[in-house]
DOKOL-559746 format. One record per residue: residue number from 1; chain; x, y, z of N, C-alpha, C in turn. Coordinates in Angstrom, 2 decimals, padded with zeros to 5 digits, m for minus. Last residue first. Layout:
% residues N
n, chain, nX, nY, nZ, caX, caY, caZ, cX, cY, cZ
NUM, A, X, Y, Z, X, Y, Z, X, Y, Z
...
END
This chain:
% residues 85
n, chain, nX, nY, nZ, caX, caY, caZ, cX, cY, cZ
85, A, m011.26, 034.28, m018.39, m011.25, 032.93, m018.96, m010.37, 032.38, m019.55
84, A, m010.28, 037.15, m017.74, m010.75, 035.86, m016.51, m011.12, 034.59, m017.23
83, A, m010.66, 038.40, m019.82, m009.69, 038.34, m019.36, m009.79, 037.00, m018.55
82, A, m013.62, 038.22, m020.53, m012.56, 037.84, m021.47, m011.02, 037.23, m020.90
81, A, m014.10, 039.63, m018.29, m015.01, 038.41, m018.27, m014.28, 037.82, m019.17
80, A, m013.00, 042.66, m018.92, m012.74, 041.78, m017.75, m013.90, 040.30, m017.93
79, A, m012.16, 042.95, m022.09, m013.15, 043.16, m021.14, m012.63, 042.22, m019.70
78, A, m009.42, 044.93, m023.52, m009.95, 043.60, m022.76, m010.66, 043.14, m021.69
77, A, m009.84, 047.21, m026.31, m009.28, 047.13, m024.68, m010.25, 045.55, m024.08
76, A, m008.00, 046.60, m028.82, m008.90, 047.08, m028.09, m009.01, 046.36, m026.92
75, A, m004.51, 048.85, m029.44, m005.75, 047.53, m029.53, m006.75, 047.74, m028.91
74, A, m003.07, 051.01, m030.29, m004.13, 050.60, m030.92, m005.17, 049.41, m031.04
73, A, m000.90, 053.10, m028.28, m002.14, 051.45, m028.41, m002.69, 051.55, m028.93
72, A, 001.03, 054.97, m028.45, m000.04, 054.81, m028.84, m000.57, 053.38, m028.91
71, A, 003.77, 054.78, m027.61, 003.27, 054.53, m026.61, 001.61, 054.85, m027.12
70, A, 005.25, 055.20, m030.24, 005.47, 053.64, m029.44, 004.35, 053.62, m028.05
69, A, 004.35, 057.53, m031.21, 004.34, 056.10, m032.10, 004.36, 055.17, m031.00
68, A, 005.58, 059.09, m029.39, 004.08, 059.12, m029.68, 003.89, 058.34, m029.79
67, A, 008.03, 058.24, m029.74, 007.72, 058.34, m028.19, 005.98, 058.04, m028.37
66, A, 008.54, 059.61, m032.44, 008.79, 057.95, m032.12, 008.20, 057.95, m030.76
65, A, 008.28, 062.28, m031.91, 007.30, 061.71, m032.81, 007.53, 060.14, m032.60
64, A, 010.10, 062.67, m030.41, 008.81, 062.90, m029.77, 007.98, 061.79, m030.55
63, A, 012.50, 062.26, m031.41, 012.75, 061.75, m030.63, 011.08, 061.69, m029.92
62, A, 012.17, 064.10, m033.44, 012.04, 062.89, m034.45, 011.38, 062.01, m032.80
61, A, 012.25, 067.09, m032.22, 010.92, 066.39, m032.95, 010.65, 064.67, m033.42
60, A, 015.23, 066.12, m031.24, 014.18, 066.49, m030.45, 012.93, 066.16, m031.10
59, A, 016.95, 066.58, m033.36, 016.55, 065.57, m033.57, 015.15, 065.37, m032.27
58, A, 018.93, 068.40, m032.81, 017.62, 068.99, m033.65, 016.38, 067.63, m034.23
57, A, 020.23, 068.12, m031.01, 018.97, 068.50, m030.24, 018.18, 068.63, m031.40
56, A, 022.51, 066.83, m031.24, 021.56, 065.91, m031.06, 020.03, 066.73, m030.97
55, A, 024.48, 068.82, m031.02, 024.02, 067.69, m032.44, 023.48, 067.39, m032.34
54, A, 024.90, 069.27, m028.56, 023.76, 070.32, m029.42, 023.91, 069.79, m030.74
53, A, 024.16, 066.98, m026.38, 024.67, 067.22, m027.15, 024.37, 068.22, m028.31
52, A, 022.94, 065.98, m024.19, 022.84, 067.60, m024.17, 023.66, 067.87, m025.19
51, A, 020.68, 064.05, m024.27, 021.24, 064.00, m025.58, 021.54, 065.58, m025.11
50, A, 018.93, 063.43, m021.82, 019.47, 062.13, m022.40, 020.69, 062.58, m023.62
49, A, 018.22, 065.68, m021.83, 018.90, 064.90, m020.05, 019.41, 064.09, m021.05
48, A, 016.77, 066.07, m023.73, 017.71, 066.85, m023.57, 018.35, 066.51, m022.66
47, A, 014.80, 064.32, m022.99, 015.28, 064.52, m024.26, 016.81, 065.24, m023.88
46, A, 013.33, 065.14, m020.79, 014.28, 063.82, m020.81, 015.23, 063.34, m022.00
45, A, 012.28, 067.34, m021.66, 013.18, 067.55, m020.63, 013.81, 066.23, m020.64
44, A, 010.79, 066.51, m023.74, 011.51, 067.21, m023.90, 012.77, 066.92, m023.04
43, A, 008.79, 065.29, m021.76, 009.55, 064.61, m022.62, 010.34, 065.06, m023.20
42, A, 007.26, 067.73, m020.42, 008.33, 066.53, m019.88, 008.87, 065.57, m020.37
41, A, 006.27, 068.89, m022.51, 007.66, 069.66, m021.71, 008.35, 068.34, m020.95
40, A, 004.23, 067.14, m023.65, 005.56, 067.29, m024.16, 006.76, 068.10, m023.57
39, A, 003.63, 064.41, m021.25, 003.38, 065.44, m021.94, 004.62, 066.15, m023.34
38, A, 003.48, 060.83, m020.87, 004.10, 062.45, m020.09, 004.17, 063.59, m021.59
37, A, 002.45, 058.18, m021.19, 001.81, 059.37, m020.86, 002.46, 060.78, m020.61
36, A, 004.85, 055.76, m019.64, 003.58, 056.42, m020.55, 003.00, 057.90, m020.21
35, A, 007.68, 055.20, m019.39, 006.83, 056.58, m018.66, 006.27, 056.62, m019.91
34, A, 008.74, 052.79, m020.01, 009.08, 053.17, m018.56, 008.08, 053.99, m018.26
33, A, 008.29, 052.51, m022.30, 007.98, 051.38, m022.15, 008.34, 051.87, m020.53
32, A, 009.50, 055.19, m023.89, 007.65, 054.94, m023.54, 007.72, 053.41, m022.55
31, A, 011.71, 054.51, m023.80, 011.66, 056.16, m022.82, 009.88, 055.57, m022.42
30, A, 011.97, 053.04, m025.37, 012.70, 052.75, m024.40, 011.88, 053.46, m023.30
29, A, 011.06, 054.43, m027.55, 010.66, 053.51, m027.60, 010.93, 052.85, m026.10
28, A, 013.42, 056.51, m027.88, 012.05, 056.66, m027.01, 011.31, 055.50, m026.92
27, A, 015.37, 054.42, m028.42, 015.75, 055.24, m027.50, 014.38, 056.02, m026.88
26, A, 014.72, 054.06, m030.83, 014.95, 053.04, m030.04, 014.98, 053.18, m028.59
25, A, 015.05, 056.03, m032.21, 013.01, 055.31, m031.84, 013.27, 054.54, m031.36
24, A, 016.97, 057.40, m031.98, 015.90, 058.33, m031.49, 014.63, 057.36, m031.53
23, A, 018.53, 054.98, m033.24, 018.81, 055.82, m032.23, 017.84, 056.12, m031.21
22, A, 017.58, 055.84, m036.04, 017.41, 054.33, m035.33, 017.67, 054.63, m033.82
21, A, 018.49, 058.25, m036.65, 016.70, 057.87, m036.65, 017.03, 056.81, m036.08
20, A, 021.29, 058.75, m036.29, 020.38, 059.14, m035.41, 018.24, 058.92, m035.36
19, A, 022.62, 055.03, m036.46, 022.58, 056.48, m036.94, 021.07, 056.95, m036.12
18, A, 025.57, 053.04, m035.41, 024.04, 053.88, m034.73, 024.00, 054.86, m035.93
17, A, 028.24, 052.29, m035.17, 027.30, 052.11, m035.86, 025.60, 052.41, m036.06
16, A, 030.34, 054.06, m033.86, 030.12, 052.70, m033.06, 028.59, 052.01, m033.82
15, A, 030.28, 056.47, m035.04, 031.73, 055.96, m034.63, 031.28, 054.28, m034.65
14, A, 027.78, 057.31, m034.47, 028.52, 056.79, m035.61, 029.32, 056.04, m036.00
13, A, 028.00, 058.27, m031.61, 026.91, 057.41, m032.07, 027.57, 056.82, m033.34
12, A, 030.45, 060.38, m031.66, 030.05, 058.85, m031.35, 029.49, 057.72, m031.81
11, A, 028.88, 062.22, m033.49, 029.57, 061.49, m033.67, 030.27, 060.46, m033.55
10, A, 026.40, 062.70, m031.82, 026.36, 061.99, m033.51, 028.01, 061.22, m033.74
9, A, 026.54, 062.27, m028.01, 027.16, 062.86, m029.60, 026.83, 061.93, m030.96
8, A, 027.10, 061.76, m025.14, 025.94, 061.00, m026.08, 026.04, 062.26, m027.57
7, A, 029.49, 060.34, m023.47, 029.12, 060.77, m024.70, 027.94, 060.36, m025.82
6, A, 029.38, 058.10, m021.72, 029.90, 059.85, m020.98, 029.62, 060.28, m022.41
5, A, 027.54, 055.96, m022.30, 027.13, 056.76, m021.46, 027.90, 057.51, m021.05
4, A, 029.00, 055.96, m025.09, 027.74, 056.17, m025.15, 027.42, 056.79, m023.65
3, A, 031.41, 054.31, m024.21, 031.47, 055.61, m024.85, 030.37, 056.27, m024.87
2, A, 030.46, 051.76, m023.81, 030.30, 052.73, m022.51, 030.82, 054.24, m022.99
1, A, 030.42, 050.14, m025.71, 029.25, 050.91, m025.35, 029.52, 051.90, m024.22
END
């Protein structure tokens, strides 16, 4: 694994069994469980910090659309009198 943190490349990634959809939702999935909420220039920007690989950049939309997915809640929210029992 440590090829991964001086080379973040497809081809790497490959090399070592990763392909780039599993990758990109594992990897924002990661990104949401640290920083809910950040817009899309600032997810971008961590996008591209994370992958300046220009193989990697066209994967930018996949890398959002998983970020969306993982940090959307769909439960409903837990009244405090619920909580406390």
């Amino acid at each position: 694994m440590d090829l991964l943190v001086s080379e973040n490349q497809p081809e790497t990634c490959l090399n070592v069994g990763l392909d780039c959809g599993t990758c990109m939702r594992k990897a924002a999935a990661s990104v949401g469980a640290i920083c809910d909420g950040l817009n899309s220039q600032g997810l971008m920007r961590i996008f591209f910090e994370m992958y300046p690989s220009q193989g990697c950049h066209p994967m930018a939309p996949v890398f959002e659309s998983a970020y969306r997915e993982a940090t959307t809640c769909e439960c409903e929210p837990v009244l405090a009198s619920a909580a406390a029992a």
